[in-house]
C-alpha positions as CSV (number, residue, x, y, z in Angstrom):
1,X,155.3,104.1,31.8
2,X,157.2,106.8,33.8
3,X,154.9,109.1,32.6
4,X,152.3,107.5,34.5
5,X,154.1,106.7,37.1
6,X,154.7,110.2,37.3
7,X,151.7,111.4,37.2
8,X,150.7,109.1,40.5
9,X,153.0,110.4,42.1
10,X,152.0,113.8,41.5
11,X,148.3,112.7,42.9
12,X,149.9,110.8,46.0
13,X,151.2,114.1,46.8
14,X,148.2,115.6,46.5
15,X,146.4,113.7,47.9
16,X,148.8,113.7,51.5
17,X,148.6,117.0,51.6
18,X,145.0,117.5,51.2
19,X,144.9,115.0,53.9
20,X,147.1,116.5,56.3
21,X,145.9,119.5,55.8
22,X,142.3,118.6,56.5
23,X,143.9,116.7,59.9
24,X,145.1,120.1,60.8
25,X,141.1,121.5,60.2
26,X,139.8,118.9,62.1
27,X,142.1,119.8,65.0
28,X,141.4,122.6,64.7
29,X,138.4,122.4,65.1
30,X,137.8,120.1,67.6
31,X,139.5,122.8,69.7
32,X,137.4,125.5,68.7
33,X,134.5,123.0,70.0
34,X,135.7,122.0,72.9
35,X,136.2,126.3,73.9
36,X,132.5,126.4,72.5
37,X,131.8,123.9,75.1
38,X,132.8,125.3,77.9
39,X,131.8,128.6,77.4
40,X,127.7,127.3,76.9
41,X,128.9,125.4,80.2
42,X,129.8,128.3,81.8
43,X,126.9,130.5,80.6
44,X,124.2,127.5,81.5
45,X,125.6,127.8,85.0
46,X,125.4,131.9,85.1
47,X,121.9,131.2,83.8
48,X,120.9,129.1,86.6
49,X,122.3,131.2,89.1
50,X,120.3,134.2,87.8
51,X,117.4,132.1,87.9
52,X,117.9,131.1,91.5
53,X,118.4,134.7,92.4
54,X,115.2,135.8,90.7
55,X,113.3,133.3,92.3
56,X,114.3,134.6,95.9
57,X,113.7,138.3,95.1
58,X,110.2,137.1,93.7
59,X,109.6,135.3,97.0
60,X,110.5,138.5,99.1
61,X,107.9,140.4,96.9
62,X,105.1,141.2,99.3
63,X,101.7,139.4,98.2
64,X,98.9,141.5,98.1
């Protein structure tokens, strides 16, 4: 009986760190999102700025 009650133990531990460990992933993670994020943010904006911009040169190109 203490054997097994033991050998839960041993599992229980396992198994908490496993999980805390994969807590500290998520976190992780949800961080390196949240960066991702804002950098395709900031790079849609750029985009559409360069857009605008090349839309008014186009417009100053003379039509022939």
């Amino acid at each position: 009986m203490d054997a097994d009650l033991h050998a839960l133990e041993q599992k229980l531990a396992t198994l908490l760190a496993h999980t805390r460990a994969m807590r500290a992933a998520n976190e992780s993670l949800r961080g390196d999102l949240a960066d991702a994020q804002a950098r395709n943010r900031a790079l849609v904006t750029r985009m559409q700025e360069a857009s605008a911009r090349l839309d008014e040169l186009m417009s100053r190109i003379p039509a022939q």
